[in-house]
C-alpha positions as CSV (number, residue, x, y, z in Angstrom):
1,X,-22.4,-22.6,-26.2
2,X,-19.6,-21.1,-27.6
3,X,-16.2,-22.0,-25.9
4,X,-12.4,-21.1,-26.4
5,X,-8.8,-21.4,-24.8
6,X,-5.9,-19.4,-25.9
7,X,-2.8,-20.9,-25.1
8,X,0.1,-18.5,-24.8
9,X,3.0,-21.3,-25.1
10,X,5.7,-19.2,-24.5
11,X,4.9,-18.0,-21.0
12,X,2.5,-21.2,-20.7
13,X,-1.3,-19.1,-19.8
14,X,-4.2,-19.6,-20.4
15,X,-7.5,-18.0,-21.0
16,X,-10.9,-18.5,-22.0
17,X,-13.8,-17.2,-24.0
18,X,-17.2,-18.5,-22.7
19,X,-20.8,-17.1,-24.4
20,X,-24.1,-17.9,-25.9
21,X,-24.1,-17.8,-29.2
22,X,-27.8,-17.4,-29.4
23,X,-27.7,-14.6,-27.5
24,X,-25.1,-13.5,-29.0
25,X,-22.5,-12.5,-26.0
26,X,-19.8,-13.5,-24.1
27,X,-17.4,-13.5,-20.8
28,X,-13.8,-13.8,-21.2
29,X,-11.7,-15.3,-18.4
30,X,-8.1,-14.2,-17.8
31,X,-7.2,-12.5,-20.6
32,X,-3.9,-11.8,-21.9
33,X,-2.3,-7.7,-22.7
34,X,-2.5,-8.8,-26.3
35,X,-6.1,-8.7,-26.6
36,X,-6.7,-8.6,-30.7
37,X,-6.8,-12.8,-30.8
38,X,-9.8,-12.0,-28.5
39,X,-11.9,-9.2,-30.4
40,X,-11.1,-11.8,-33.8
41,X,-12.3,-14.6,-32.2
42,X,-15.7,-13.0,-31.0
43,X,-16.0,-11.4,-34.5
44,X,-15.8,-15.2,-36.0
45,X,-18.7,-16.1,-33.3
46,X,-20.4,-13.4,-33.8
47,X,-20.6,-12.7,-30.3
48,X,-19.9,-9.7,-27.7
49,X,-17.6,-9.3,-25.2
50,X,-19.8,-8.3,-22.0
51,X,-17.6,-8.7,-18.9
52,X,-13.7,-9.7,-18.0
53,X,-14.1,-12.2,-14.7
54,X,-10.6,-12.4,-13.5
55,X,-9.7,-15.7,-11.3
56,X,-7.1,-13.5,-9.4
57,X,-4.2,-11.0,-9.8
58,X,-1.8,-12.4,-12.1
59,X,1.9,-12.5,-11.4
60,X,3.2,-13.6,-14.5
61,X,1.4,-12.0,-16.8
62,X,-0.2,-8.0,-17.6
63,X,-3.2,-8.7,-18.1
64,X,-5.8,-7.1,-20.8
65,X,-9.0,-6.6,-18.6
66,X,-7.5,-2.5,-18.6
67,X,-7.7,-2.6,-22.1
68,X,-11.0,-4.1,-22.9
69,X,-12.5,-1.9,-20.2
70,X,-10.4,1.7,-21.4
71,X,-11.0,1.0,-25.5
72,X,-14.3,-1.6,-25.3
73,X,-15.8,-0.1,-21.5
74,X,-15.9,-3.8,-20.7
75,X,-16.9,-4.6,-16.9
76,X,-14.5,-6.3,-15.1
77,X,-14.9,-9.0,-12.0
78,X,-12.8,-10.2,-9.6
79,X,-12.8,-11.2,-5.7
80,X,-12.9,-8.4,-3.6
81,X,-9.5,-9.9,-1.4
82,X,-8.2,-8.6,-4.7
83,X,-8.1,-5.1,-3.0
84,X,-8.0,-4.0,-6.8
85,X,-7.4,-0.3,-7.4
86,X,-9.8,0.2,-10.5
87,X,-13.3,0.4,-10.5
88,X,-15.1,-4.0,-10.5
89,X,-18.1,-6.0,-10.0
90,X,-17.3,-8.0,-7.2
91,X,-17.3,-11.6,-7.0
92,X,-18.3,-14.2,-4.6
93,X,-18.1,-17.5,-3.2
94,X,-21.8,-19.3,-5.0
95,X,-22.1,-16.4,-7.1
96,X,-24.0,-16.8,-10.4
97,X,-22.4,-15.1,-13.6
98,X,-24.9,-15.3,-16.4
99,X,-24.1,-14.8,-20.5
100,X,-26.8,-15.8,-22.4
101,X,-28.5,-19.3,-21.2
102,X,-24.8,-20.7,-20.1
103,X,-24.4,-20.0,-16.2
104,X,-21.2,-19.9,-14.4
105,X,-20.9,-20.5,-10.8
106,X,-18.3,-19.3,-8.6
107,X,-16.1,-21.1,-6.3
108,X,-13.5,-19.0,-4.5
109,X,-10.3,-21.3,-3.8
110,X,-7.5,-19.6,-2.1
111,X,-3.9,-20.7,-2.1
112,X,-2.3,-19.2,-4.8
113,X,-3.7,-16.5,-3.6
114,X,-6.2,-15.5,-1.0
115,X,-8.6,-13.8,-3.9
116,X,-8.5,-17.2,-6.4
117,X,-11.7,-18.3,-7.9
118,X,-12.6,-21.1,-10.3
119,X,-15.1,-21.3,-12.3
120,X,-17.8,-23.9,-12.9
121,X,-19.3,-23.6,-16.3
122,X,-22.8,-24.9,-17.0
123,X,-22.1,-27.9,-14.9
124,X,-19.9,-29.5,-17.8
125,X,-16.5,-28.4,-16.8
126,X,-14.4,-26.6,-14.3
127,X,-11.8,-23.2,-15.5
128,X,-9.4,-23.7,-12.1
129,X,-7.0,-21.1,-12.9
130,X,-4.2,-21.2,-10.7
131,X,-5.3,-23.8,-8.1
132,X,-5.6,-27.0,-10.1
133,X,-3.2,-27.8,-13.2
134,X,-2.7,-30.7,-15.5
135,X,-0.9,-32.5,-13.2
136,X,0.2,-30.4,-10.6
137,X,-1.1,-27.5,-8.5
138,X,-0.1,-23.9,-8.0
139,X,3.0,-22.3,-6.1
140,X,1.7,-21.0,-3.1
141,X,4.4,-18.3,-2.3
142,X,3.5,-15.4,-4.8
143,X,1.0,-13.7,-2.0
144,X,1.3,-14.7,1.2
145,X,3.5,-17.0,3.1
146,X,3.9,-20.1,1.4
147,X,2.6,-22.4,4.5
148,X,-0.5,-20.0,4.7
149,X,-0.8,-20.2,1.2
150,X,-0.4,-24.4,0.9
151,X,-2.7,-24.5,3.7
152,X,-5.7,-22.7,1.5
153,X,-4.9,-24.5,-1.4
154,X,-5.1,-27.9,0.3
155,X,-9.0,-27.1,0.8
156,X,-9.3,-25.6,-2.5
157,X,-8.0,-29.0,-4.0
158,X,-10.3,-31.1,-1.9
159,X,-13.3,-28.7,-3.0
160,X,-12.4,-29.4,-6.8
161,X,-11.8,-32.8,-6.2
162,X,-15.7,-33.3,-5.3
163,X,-16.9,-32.2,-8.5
164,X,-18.0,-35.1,-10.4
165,X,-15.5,-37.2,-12.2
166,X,-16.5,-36.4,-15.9
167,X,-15.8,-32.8,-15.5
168,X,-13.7,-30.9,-17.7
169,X,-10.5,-29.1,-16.5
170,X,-9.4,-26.2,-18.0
171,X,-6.7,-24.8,-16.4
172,X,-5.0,-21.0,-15.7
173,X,-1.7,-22.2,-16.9
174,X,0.0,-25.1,-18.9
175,X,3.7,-26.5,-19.4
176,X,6.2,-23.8,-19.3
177,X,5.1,-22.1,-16.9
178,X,6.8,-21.2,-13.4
179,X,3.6,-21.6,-11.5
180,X,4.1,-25.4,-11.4
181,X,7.2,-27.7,-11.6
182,X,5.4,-31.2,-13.1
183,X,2.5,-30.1,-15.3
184,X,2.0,-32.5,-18.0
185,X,1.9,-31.0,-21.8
186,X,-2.0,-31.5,-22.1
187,X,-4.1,-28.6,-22.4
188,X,-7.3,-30.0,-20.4
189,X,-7.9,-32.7,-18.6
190,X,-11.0,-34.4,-16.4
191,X,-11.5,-34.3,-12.8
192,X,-11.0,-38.7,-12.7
193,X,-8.3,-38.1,-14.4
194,X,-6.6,-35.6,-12.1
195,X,-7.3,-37.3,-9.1
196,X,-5.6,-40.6,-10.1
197,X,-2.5,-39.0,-11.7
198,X,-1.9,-35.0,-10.2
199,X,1.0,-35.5,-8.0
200,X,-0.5,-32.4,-5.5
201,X,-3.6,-35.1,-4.7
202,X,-1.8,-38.0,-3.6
203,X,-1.7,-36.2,-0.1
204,X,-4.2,-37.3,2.2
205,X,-3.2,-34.9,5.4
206,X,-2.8,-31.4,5.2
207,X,0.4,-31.3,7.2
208,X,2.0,-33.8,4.6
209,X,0.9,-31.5,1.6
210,X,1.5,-28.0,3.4
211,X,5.5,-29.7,3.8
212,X,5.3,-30.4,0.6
213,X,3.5,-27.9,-1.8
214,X,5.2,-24.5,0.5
215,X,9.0,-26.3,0.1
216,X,8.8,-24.4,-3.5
217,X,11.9,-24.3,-5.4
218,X,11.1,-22.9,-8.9
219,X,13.1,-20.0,-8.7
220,X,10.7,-16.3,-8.6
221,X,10.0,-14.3,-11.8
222,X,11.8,-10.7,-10.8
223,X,9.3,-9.3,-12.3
224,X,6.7,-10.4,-10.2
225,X,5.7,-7.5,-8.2
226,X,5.9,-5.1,-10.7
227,X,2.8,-7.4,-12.8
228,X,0.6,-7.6,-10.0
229,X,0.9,-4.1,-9.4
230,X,0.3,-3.5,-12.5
231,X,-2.9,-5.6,-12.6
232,X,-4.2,-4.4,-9.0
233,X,-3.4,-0.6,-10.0
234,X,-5.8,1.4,-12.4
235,X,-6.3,0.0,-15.6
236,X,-3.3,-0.3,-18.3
237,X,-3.9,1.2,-21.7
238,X,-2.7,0.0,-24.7
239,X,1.6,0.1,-25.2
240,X,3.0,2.6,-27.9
241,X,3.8,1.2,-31.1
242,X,6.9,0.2,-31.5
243,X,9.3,2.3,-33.5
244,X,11.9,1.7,-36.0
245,X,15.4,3.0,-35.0
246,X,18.5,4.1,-36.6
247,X,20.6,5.4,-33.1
248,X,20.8,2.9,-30.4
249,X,23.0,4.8,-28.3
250,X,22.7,4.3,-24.6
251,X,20.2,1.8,-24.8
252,X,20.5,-1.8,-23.6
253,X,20.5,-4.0,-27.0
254,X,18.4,-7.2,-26.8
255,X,19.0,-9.6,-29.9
256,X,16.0,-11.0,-30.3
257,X,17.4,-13.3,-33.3
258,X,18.4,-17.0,-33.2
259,X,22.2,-17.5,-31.4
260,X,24.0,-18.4,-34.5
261,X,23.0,-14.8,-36.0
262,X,24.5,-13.2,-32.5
263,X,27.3,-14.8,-32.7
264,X,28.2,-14.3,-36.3
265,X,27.4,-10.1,-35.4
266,X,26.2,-7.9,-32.8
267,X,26.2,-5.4,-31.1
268,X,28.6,-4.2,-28.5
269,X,27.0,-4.8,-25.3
270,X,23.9,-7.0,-26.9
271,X,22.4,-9.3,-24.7
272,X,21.4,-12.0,-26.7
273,X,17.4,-14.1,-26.4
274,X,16.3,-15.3,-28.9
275,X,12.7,-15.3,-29.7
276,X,12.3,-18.4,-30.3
277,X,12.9,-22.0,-28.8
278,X,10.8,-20.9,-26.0
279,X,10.4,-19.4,-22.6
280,X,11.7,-16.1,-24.5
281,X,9.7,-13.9,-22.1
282,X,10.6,-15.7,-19.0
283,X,14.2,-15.8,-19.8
284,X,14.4,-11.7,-20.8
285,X,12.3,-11.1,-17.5
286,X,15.2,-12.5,-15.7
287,X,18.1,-10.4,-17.0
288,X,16.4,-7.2,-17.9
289,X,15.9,-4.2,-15.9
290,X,12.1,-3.2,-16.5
291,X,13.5,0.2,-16.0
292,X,16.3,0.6,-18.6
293,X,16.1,1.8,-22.2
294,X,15.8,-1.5,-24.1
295,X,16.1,-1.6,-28.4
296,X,14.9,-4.9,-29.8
297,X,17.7,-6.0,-32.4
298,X,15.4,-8.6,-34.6
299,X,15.5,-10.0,-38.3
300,X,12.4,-8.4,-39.0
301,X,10.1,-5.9,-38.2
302,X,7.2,-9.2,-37.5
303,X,10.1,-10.7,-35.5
304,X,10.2,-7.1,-33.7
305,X,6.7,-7.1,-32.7
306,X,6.5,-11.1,-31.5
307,X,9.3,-9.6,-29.3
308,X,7.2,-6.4,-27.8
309,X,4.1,-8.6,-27.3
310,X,6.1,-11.2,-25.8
311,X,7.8,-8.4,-23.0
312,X,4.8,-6.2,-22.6
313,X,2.9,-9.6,-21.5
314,X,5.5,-9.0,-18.7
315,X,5.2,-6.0,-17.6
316,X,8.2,-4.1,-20.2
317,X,6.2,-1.8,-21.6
318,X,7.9,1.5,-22.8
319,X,9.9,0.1,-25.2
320,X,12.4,2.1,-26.7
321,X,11.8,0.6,-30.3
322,X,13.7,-1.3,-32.2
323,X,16.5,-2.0,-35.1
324,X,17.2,-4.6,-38.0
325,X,20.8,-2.9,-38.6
326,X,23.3,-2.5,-36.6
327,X,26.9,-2.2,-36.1
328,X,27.9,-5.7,-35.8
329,X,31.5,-4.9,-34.6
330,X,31.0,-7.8,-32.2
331,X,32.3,-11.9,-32.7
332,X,31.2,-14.7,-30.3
333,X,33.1,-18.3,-31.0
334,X,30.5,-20.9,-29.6
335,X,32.4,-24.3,-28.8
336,X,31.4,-27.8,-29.5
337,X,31.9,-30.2,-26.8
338,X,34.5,-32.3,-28.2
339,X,36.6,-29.1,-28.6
340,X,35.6,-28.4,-25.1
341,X,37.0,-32.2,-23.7
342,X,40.2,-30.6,-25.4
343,X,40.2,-27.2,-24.0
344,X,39.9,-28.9,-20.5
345,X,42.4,-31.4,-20.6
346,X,44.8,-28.3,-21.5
347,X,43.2,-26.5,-18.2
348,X,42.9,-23.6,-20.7
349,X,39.5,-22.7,-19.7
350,X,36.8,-22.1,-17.2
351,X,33.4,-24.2,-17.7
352,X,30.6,-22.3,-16.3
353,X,27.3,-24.7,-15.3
354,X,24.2,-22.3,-16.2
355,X,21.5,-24.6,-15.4
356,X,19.6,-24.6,-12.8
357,X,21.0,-26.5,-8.9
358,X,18.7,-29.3,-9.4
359,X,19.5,-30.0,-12.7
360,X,23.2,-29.7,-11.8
361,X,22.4,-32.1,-8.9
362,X,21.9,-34.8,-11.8
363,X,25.3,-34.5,-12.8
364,X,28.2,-31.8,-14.0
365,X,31.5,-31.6,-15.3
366,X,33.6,-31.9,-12.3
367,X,35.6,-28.4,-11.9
368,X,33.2,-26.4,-13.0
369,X,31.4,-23.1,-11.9
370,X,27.7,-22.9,-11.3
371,X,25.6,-19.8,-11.4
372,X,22.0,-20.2,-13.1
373,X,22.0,-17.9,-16.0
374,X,19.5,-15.4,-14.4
375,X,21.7,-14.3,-12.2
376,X,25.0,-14.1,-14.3
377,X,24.2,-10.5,-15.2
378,X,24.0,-9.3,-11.3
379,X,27.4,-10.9,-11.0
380,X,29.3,-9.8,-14.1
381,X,32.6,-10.3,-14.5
382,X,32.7,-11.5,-10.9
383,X,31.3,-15.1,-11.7
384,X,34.9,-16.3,-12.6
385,X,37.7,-14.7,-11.6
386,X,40.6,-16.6,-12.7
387,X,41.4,-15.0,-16.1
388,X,40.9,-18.0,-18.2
389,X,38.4,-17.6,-21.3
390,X,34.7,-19.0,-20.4
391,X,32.9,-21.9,-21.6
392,X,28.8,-21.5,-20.8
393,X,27.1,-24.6,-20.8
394,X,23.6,-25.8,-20.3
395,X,21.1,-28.6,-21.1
396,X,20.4,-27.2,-24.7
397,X,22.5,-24.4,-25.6
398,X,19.8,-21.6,-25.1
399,X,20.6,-20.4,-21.6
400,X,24.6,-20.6,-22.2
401,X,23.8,-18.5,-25.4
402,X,22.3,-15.6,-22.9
403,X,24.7,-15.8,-20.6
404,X,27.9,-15.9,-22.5
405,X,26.2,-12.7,-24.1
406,X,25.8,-10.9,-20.9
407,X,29.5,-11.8,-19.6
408,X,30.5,-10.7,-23.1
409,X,28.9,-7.3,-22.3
410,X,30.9,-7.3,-19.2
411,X,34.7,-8.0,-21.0
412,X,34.9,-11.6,-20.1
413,X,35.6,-13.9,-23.1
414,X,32.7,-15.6,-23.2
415,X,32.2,-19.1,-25.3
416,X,28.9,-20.7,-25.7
417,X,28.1,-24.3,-26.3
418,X,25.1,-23.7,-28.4
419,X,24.2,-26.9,-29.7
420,X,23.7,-29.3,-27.0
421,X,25.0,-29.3,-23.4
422,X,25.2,-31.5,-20.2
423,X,23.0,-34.4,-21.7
424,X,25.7,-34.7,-24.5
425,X,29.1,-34.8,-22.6
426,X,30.8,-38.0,-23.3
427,X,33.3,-37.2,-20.3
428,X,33.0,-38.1,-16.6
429,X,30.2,-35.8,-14.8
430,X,29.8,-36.3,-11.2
431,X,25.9,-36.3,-9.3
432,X,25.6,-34.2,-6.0
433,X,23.1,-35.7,-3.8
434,X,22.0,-33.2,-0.9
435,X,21.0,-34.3,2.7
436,X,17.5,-35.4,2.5
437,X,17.0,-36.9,-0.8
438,X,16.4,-40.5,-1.9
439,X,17.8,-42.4,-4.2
């Protein structure tokens, strides 16, 4: 058998290359826009791509089934409840999908939505895409209403859980993603293993887990409902290749580059995330407009095109191109937190909490603003009104970077603490504990 799984770690998906290396073909499961790592990796087993079998319509992700179909005329599977707008084989609950001598059995588990599927692959291990994770289960909320959608996904659990112990699992998603709040770093997992450590099967009732799993507070990709229209509507051909620029004019700049380089130059206007550090794709879903005229500012043109691949995978995919030089006519002073302690006792600035309300919940400088950075862009100038200069702050640095770039872009003067954040404050912080909790 030949088996692989492709992590994309910055969005945290998965997906999965299956075939018979005898035979010499192969099924690929959920795959990503970026399809190249896909038509390498069957070159290198000498096997062919036959058929795309999709465990639903993503959310989070474009995916490439359009591509393999439109440049490879690759079939493409998927649950009918998909109501999918291109031409597929349908799938079905028991349904055997043959490649070779490996079989893969099909085992529709709503929840996540009412289309899901997992896969059982030649009674050795389980693909469980977006029901079961590494320590966690799906959100219900992306497709229907979130108690409908925990109530399906209860049974779907329960139906996983009976598959025998020793079985694989190979899941849809990994850490970093939105899809689930307490997934653990590993890749795979067993079925024994799952069931005595995945927090979403410690519930015995389903009105306990429906409570539970549908009280989802991970906050909701804007860019959701334009992906899965994208992946339900006809099939998505290949992006444009990006182009090098010399006139950004009118565009919206995204500095791609690491925060010290923004703040040492940019743009006027730039809003800065950088590439790497992680969650790059997530974090420019939330700020961007999918339907403005975006220039990538990067180092490089190889930094340039990690960018495009990482906001096409989201659904940004007319691109305007992208530069290397600019006009740097623009400053940012980030602040270290000692100077900050300073700056406050003076009262000679505003401290603006980025973060997230249950990480703020854990404790935050008393006095201070909160808005989570993904919505500091909607808000503008209006987030603090007081005429004092801004500090941003965060757990890291990373959001407070983006944000003090887009209230920068909006005429507020904007400081970032970039190197290190909430965890580090020597001062007093005070925790919030909201009616409910424990502890």
């Amino acid at each position: 058998m030949v088996f692989r799984q492709f992590v994309d770690d910055d969005l945290g998906c998965a997906s999965y290359l299956i075939g018979d290396a005898g035979a010499g073909e192969a099924v690929l499961v959920d795959p990503a826009y970026a399809i190249d790592q896909y038509l390498e990796a069957a070159e290198r087993e000498r096997v062919r791509i036959v058929r795309v079998l999709e465990t639903h319509t993503h959310a989070d992700h474009v995916s490439g089934h359009g591509r393999f179909a439109l440049e490879h005329g690759v079939p493409v599977s998927v649950h009918p409840l998909a109501e999918p707008e291109f031409p597929f084989d349908p799938l079905a609950d028991a349904d055997e999908v043959r490649v070779g001598a490996v079989a893969i059995s099909v085992a529709h588990t709503p929840g996540h939505r009412p289309e899901h599927c997992a896969f059982v692959v030649d009674g050795s291990f389980v693909l469980t895409g977006d029901s079961m994770f590494v320590g966690d289960a799906a959100r219900p909320d992306l497709a229907v209403d979130a108690h409908e959608g925990a109530e399906g996904l209860f049974h779907s659990l329960r139906r996983l859980t009976q598959l025998p112990d020793a079985y694989e699992v190979f899941p849809g998603h990994v850490a970093g993603s939105l899809c689930g709040a307490a997934m653990r770093p590993d890749h795979s997992s067993t079925i024994g293993a799952e069931k005595r450590t995945n927090a979403a099967l410690t519930y015995d009732d389903l009105e306990t887990f429906v409570g539970a799993s549908a009280s989802v507070s991970t906050p909701r990709p804007p860019t959701t409902a334009r992906v899965v229209a994208l992946n339900r509507g006809p099939f998505v051909p290949a992006a444009a290749e990006l182009r090098l620029l010399t006139d950004y004019r009118g565009a919206t700049v995204l500095d791609v580059r690491a925060p010290d380089d923004h703040a040492a130059g940019h743009a006027a206007g730039a809003i800065s995330v950088p590439l790497d550090g992680g969650s790059f794709a997530t974090r420019s879903g939330f700020v961007l407009d999918p339907d403005e005229r975006i220039v990538l500012h990067a180092s490089t043109p190889e930094q340039a095109e990690r960018a495009a691949r990482g906001l096409r995978a989201i659904g940004f995919l007319e691109l305007a191109g992208y530069v290397t030089e600019i006009d740097a006519t623009e400053r940012t002073r980030p602040i270290e937190l000692r100077e900050l302690e300073h700056l406050l006792e003076n009262d000679a600035v505003t401290v603006l909490d980025v973060r997230e309300k249950d990480e703020r919940d854990t404790g935050y400088i008393p006095g201070s603003v909160h808005m989570p950075y993904r919505l500091v862009r909607a808000c503008g100038a209006g987030c603090v009104e007081n005429g004092k200069p801004v500090v941003t702050i965060c757990e890291s640095g990373a959001r407070a970077g983006i944000a003090a770039s887009i209230l920068a872009a909006a005429g507020v003067d904007a400081r970032p603490v970039l190197h290190g954040g909430i965890g580090d404050w020597d001062g007093h912080t005070v925790a919030f504990r909201r009616c409910g909790s424990s502890g």
